[in-house]
MARTOR-831396 format. One line per field, with one value per residue (C-alpha): residue number from 1; x, z, y negated; residue in one letter. Coordinates in Angstrom, 1 decimal, m for minus. Layout:
// MARTOR-831396
lumdo = [NUM; ...]
x = [X; ...]
z = [Z; ...]
y = [Y; ...]
seba = [A; ...]
This chain:
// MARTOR-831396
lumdo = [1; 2; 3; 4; 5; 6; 7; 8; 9; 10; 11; 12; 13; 14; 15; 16; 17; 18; 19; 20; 21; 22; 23; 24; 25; 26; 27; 28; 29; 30; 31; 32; 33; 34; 35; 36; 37; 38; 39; 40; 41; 42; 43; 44; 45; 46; 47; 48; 49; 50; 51; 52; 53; 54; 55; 56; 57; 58; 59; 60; 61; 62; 63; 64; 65; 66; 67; 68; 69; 70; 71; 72; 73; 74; 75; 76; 77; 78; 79; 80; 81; 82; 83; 84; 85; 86; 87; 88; 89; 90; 91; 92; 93; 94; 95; 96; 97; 98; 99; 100; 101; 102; 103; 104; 105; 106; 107; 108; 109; 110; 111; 112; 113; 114; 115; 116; 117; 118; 119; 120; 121; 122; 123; 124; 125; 126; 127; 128; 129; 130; 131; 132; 133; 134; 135; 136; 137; 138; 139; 140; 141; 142; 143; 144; 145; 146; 147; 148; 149; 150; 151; 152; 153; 154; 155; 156; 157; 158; 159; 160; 161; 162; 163; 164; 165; 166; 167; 168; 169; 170; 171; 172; 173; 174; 175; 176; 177; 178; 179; 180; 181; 182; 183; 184; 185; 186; 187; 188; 189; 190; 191; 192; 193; 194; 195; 196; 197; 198; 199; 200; 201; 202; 203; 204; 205; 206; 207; 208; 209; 210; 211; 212; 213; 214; 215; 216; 217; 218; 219; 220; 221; 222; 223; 224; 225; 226; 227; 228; 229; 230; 231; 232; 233; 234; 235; 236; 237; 238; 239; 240; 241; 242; 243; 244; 245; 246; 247; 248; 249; 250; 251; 252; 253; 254; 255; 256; 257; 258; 259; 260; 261; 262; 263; 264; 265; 266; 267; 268; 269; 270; 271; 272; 273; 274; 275; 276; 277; 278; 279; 280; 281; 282; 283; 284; 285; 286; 287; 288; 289; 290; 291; 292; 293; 294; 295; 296; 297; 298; 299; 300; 301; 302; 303; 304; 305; 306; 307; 308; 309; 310; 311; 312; 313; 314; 315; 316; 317; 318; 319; 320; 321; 322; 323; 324; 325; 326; 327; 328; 329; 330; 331; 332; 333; 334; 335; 336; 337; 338; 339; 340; 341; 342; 343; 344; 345; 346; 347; 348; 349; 350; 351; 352; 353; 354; 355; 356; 357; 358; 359; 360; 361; 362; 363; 364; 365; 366; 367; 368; 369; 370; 371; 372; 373; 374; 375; 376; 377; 378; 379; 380; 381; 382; 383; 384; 385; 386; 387; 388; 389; 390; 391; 392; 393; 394; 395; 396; 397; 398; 399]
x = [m44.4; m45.2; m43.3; m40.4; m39.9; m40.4; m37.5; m35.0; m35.6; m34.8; m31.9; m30.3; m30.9; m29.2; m26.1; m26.2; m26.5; m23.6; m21.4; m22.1; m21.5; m17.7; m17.3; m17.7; m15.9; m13.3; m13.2; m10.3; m8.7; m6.6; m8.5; m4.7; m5.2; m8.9; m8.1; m4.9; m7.3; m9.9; m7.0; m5.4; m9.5; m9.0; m10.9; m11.8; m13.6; m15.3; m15.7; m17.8; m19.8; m21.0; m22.5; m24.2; m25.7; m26.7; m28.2; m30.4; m32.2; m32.4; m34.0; m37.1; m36.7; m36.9; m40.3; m42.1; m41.2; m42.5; m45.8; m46.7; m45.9; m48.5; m50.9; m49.7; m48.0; m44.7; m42.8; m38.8; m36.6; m34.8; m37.9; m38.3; m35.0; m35.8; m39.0; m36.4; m33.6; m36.7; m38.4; m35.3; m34.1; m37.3; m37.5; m33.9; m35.1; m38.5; m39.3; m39.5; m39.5; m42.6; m42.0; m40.9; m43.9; m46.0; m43.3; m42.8; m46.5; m46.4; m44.0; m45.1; m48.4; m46.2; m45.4; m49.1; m49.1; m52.7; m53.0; m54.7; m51.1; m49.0; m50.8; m51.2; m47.5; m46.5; m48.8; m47.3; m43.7; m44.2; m45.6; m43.5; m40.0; m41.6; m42.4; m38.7; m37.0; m39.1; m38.6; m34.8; m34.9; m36.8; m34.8; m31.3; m32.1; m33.2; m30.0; m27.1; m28.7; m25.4; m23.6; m26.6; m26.7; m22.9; m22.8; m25.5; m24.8; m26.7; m28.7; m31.3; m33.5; m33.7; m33.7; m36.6; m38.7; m37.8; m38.9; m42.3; m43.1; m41.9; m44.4; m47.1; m47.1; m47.2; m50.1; m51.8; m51.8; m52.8; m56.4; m56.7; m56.4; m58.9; m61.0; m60.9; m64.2; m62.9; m59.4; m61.7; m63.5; m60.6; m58.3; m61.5; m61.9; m58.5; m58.5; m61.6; m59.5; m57.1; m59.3; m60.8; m57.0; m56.7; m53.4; m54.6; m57.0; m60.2; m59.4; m57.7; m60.1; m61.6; m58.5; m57.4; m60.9; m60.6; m56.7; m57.8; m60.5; m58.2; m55.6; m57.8; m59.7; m55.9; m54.8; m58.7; m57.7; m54.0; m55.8; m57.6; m55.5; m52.7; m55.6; m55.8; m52.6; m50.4; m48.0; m47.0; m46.8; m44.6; m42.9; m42.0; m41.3; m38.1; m36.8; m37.2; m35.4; m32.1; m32.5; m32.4; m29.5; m27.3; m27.9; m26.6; m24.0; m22.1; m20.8; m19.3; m17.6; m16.4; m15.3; m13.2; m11.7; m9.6; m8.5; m10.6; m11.3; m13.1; m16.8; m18.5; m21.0; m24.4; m22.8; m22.5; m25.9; m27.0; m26.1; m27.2; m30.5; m31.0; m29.4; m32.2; m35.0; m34.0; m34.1; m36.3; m39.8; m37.7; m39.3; m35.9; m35.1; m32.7; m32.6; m29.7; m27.6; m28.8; m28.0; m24.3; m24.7; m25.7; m23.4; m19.8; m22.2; m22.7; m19.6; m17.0; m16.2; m16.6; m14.1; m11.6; m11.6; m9.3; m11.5; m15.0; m15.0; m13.6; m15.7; m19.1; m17.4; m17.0; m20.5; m22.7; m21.5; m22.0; m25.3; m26.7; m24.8; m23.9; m27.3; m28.3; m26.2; m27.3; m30.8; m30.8; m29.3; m31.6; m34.6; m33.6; m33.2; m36.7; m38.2; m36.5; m38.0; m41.2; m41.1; m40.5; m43.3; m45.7; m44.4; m44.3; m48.1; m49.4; m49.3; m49.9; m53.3; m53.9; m53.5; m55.9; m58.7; m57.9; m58.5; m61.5; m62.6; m62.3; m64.1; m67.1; m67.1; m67.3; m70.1; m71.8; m71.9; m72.1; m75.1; m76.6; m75.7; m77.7; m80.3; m80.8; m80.1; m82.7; m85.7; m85.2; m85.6; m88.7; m90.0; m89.9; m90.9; m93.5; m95.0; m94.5; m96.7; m98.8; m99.1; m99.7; m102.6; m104.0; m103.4; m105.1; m108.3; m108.9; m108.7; m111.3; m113.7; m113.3; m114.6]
z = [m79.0; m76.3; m74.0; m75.9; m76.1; m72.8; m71.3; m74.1; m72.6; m69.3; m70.3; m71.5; m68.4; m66.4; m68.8; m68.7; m65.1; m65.0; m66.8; m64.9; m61.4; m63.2; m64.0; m60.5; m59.0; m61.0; m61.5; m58.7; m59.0; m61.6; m63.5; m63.0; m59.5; m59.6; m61.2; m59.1; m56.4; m57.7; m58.4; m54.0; m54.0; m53.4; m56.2; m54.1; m51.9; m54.9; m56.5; m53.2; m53.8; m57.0; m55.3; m52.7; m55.7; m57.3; m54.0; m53.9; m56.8; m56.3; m53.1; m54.7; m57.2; m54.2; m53.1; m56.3; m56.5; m52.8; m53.3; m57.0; m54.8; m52.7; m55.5; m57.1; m60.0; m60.3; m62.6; m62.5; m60.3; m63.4; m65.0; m61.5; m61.9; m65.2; m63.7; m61.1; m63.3; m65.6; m62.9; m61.7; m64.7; m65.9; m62.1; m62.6; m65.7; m64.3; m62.1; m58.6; m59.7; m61.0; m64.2; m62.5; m61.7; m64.6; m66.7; m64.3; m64.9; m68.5; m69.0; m66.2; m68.2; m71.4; m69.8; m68.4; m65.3; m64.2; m63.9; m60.6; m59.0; m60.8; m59.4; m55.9; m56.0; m57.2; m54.9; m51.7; m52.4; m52.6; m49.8; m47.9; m49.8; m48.2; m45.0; m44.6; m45.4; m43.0; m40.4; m40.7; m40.9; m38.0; m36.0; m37.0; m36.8; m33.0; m31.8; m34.0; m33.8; m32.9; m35.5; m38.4; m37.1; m37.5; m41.0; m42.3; m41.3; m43.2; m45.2; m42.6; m44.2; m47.2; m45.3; m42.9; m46.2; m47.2; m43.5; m44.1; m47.8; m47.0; m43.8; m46.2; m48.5; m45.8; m43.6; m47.3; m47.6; m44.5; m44.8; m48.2; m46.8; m43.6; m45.3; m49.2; m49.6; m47.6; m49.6; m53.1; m52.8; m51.1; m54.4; m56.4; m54.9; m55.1; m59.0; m59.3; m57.7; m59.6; m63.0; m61.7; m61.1; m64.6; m63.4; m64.5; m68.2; m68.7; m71.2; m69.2; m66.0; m67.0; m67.3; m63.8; m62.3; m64.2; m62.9; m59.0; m59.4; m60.5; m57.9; m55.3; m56.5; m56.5; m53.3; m51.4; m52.9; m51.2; m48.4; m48.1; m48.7; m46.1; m43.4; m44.2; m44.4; m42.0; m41.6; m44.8; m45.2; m42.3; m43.7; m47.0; m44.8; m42.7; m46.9; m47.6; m44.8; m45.8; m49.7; m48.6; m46.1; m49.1; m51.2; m48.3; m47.1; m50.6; m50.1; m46.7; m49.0; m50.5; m47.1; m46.8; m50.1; m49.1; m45.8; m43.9; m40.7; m37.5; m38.9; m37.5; m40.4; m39.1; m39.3; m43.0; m43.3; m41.3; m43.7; m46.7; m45.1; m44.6; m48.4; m49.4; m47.1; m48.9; m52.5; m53.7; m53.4; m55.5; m59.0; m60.8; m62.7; m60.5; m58.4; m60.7; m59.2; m55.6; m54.8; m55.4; m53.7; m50.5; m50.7; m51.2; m47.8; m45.2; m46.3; m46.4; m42.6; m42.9; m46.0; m46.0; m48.0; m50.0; m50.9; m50.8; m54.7; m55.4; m52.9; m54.7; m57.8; m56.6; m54.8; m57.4; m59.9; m58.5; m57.1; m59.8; m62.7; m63.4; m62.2; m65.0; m67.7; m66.9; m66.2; m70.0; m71.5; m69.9; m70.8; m74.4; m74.2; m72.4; m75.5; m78.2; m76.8; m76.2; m80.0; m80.6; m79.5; m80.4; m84.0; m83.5; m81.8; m85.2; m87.7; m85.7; m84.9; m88.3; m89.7; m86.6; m87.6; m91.3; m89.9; m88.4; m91.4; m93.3; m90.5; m90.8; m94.8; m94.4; m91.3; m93.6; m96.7; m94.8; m93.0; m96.6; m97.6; m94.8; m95.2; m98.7; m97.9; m95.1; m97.1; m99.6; m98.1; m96.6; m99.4; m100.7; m97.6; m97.7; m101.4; m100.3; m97.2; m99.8; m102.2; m99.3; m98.1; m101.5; m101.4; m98.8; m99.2; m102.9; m101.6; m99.2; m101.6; m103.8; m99.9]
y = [m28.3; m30.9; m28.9; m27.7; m31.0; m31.8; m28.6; m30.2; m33.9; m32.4; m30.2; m33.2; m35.2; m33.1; m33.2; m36.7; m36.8; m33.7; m36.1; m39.6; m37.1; m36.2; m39.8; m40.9; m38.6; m38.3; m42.5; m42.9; m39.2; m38.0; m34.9; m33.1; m33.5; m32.0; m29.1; m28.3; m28.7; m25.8; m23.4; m23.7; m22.1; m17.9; m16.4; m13.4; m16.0; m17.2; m13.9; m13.6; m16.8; m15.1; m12.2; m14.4; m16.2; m13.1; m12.1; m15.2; m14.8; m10.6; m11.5; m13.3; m10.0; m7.7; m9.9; m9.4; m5.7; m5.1; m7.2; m5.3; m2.3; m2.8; m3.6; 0.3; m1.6; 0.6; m2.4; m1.4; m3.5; m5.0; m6.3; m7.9; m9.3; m11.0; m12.6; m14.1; m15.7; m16.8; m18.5; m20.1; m21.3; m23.3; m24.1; m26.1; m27.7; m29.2; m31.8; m30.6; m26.8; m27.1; m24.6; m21.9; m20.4; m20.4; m19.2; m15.9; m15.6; m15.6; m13.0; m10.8; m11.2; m10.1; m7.1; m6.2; m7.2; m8.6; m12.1; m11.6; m9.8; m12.6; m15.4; m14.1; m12.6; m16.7; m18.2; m16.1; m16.5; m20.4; m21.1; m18.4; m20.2; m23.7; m22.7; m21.1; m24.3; m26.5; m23.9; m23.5; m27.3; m27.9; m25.3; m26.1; m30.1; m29.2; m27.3; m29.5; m32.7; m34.5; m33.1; m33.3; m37.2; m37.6; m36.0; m37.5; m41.3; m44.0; m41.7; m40.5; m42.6; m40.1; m36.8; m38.4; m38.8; m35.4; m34.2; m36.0; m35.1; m31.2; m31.0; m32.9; m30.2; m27.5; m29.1; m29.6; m25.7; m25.4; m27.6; m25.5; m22.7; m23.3; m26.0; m25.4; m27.5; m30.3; m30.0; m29.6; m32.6; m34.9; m34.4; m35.1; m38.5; m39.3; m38.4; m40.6; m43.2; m43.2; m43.1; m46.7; m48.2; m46.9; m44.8; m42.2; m42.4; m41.3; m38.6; m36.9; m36.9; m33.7; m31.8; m32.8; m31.8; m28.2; m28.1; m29.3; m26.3; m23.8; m24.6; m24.7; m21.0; m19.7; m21.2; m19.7; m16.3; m16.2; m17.6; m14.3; m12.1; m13.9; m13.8; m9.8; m9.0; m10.6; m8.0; m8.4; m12.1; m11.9; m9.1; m11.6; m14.7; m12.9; m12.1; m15.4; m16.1; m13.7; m15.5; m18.7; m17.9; m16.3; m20.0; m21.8; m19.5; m19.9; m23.5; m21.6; m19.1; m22.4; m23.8; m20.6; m19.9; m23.2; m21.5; m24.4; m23.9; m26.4; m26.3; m23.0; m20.8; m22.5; m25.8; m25.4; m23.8; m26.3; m29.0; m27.3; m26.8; m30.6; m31.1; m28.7; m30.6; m33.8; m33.5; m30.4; m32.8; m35.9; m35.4; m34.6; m31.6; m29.8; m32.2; m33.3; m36.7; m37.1; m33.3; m34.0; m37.5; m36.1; m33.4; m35.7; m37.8; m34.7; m32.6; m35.0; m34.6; m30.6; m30.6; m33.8; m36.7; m34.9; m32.0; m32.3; m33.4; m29.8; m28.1; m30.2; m29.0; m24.9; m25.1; m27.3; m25.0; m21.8; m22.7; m24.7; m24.5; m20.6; m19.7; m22.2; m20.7; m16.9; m17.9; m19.2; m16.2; m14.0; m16.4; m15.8; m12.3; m11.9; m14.3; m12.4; m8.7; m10.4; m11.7; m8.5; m6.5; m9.1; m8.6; m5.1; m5.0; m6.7; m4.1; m1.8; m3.7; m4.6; m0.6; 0.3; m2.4; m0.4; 2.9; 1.7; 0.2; 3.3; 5.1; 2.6; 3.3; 7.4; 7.1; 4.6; 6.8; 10.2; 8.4; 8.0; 11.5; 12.7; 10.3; 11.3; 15.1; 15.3; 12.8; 15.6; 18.4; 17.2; 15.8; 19.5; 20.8; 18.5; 20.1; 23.5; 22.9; 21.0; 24.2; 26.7; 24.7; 24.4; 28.3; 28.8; 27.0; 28.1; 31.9; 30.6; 29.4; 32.6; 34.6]
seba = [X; X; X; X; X; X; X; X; X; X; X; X; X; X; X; X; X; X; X; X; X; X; X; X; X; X; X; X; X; X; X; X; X; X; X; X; X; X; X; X; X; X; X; X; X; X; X; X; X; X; X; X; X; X; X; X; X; X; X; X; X; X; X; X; X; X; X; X; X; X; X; X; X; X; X; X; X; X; X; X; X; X; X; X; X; X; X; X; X; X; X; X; X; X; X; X; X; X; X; X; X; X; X; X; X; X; X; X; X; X; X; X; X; X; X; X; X; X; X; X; X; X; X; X; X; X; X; X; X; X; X; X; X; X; X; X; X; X; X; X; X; X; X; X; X; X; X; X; X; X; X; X; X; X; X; X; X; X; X; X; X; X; X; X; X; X; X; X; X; X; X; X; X; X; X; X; X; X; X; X; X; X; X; X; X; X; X; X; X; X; X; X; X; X; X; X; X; X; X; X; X; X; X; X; X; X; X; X; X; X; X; X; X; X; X; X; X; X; X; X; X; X; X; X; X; X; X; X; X; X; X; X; X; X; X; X; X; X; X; X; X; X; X; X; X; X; X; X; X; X; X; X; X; X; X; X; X; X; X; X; X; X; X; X; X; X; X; X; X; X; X; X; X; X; X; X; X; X; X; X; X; X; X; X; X; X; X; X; X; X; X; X; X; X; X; X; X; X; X; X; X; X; X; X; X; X; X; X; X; X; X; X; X; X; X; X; X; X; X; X; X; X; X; X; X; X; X; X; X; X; X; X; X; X; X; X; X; X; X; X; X; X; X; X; X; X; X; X; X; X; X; X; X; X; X; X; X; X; X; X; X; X; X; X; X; X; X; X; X; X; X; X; X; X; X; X; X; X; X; X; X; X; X; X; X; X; X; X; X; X; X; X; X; X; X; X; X; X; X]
């Protein structure tokens, strides 16, 4: 209930952060001239945007398909599909993505698939989706510097601190990878720390201890079978590489559908990739509010004054919002057929424990029957032998 609770409060931030974004944009434009502005935008262009979208989340689908694969699970490619939008759609609705995951797990578990494959699958595409992002960053910082600095302006504050808490989180997967121990015991000390500056509350000291321990037991096991199978892992990293690439290449469709032109393809993926690099740590459910402040900041030199609130408008929303919209429908779908077959599993349990309740009964009382059958039939085997003996010895004494 906790968390039902918990997805509704964070549905309705991001409305309320939806609406205070149209506010301000719209606070010195006329909402006439806004939407005149989306209609100049060639829907074929846009059209186009759509697929890349739908690419971007077929791409992690693509993933999980080759890694069960390998593991000789042959789950369909649209089952894959749903796992995606699922994962995508809690990820949007959670602070920092952190739902995404563990709901992907829980209906791949819904549909049989071990735990074991689930949580390695999970594990392998995080880390590979991280370590993608830093490396485009990292590599398209490096060759358009100048123009990364220009578009960015006074806010390189912000994407330095999304620089540093990105590589954090990659150099801590890297000591739990090579020193699990070291890693194990580090966040155990900090969570006893922070029990004693009472941030954190007693009660819930064990709980964090059992959650560090679990993490870290996932994170060794993907650290095993990365080591072993590098091919792979490399193998996933280059199709994170094209998903991520079909994200940021939709605010270029954007660009286009507006007949722009001056700002060259990696320029806009560029930017995207330093949009990305800044606000997917911030703990805000779809990074709802500063994603469209950064954007009307770096794009407003690529698209004019005049049109970067309708390319935020034709991006955010294909991006974020449609994916959002779909990702919900086929969230309820999913928790409707698994309803389904839970409902459906339950008689059909409860006439098998009745089957074998009536096959208990008739081995019971056929047990008795042949208990009783067989002490019978010795007992008058028993007297026969009895009456031969008694035969035999009185034709004795006669001799």
């Amino acid at each position: 209930m906790k968390k039902i609770v918990g997805y509704a409060l964070n549905v309705l931030f991001i409305i309320l952060i939806a609406y205070l974004t149209l506010h301000l944009l719209l606070k010195n434009t006329e909402l006439e001239e806004i939407v005149s502005d989306l209609d100049k935008a060639d829907k074929r262009w846009l059209a186009l945007g759509g697929v890349f979208v739908f690419c971007f989340v077929a791409g992690e689908s693509v993933i999980i398909k080759y890694m069960l694969r390998l593991f000789g699970d042959r789950t369909p490619f649209l089952r894959c599909l749903k796992y995606s939008f699922v994962g995508f759609f809690y990820s949007y609705i959670t602070p920092s993505a952190s739902g995404g995951q563990p709901a992907q797990m829980y209906y791949m578990k819904k549909d049989g698939i071990k735990l074991g494959y689930s949580t390695l699958i999970m594990l392998v595409i995080a880390i590979a989706y991280k370590a993608v992002l830093v490396v485009l960053g990292i590599i398209f910082y490096l060759f358009e510097h100048e123009f990364v600095v220009r578009s960015v302006g006074e806010w390189m504050w912000l994407l330095i601190v999304g620089f540093v808490l990105n590589i954090a989180y990659i150099a801590g997967l890297v000591i739990l990878f090579f020193k699990p121990r070291s890693a194990r015991r580090f966040a155990i000390r900090v969570v006893f720390l922070l029990t004693k500056l009472h941030i954190l509350g007693h009660k819930k000291l064990e709980g964090a201890i059992k959650k560090i321990n679990r993490i870290c037991d996932n994170y060794t096991e993907g650290s095993q079978y990365i080591k072993t199978h590098l091919r792979t892992v490399w193998n996933i990293f280059l199709m994170t590489v094209v998903q991520r690439i079909f994200l940021f290449a939709v605010t270029w469709v954007v660009y286009k559908s507006y007949g722009l032109t001056g700002t060259s393809f990696i320029a806009i993926i560029t930017l995207q990739t330093m949009i990305a690099i800044t606000v997917e740590m911030l703990p805000l459910p779809g990074a709802a509010g500063i994603t469209e402040a950064c954007f009307m900041v770096m794009f407003e030199g690529v698209f004019g004054e005049a049109l970067v609130t309708s390319g935020l408008l034709l991006s955010r929303g294909l991006t974020f919002y449609c994916l959002l919209i779909v990702g919900a429908v086929v969230t309820f779908i999913a928790h409707i057929i698994a309803m389904r077959r839970t409902a459906m599993k339950e008689p059909l349990t409860e006439k098998i424990q009745a089957a074998g309740s009536v096959v208990n009964t008739a081995v019971k009382r056929s047990g008795t029957a042949v208990k009783s059958t067989v002490g019978t039939a010795v007992k008058k085997s028993g007297t026969a032998v009895k009456k031969s003996v008694e035969k035999v010895r009185s034709r004795s004494d006669k001799q």
